[in-house]
N, C-alpha and C positions, 0 to 999 in steps of 0.2 A: 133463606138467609144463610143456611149452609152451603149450599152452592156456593152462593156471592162471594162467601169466604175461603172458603177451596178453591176457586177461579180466581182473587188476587193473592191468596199463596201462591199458586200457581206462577200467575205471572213475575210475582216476586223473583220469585229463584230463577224462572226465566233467563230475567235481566241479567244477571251473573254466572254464566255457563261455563262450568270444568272444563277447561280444553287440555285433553292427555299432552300431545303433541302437536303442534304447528310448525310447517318447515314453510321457510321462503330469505326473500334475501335484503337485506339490510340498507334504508335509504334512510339519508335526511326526511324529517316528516313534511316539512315545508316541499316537498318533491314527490310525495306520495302519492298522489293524487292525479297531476301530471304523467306521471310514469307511469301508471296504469291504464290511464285515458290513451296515448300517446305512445308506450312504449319505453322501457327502459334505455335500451339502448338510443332511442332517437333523441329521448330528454337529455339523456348526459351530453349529445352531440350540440344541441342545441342552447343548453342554460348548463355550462361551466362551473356555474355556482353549487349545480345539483353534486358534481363529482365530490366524493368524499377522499381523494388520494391527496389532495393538497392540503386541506383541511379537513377532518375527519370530528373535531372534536367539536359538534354541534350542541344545540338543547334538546333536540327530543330528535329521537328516530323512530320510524318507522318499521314493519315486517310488509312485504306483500309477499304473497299464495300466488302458488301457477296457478290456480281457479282465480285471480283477479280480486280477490280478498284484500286489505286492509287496517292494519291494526299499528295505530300508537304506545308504544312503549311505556312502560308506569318510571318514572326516576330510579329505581333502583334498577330495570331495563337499562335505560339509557347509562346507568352507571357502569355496568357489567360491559356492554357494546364499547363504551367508552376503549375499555380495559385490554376487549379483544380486537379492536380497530388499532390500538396500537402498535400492535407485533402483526398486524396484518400486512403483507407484500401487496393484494388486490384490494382492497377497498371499497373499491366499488360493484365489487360482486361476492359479496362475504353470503356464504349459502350459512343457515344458523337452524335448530332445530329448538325451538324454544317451549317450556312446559310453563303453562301456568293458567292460570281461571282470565276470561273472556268476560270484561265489563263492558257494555256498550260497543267502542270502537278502541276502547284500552285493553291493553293486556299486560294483566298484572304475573309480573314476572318470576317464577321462581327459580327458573335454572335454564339457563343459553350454553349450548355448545356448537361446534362447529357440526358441518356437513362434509 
């Protein structure tokens, strides 16, 4: 019964893993998925709608990793991206180094900066 109980602590915290640092670079989430399957650059060539330089201020962003990784933004994420998409001249290749804990496919945000 101890075991049992130490194996779903375990898994517990698992599920929500401290990530120090994560670097990658800044997509609509709705494009996330595509762009990593496909390719960044080929997806913006392709679906106009993925480019964030005309419209930037979406609902949710994404992060993708050179290793092909994955992660949704938590709202106060998306709020921040909001903030530095702004005064961004590229847009659509915003490099961000972001800290914060690793829920699922969320990542809950504590602090974004440039690369």
């Amino acid at each position: 019964m101890k075991t049992f109980l130490l194996l779903s602590l375990l898994a517990i915290s698992a599920a929500e893993v401290s990530a120090a640092d994560i670097q990658g670079v800044i997509a609509d989430w709705n494009c996330v998925r595509p762009m990593v399957e496909n390719g960044r650059e080929k997806t913006l060539r392709n679906n106009r709608s993925c480019s964030l330089m005309k419209n930037y201020n979406r609902d949710a962003y994404g992060l993708i990793t050179d290793d092909k990784k994955y992660y949704r933004l938590d709202d106060p994420g998306n709020a921040k991206i909001r903030q530095i998409l702004k005064d961004s001249p590229d847009k659509d290749n915003l490099h961000v180094v972001v800290t914060g804990d690793v829920d699922g496919d969320t990542l809950k945000v504590g602090n974004i900066s440039l690369l």
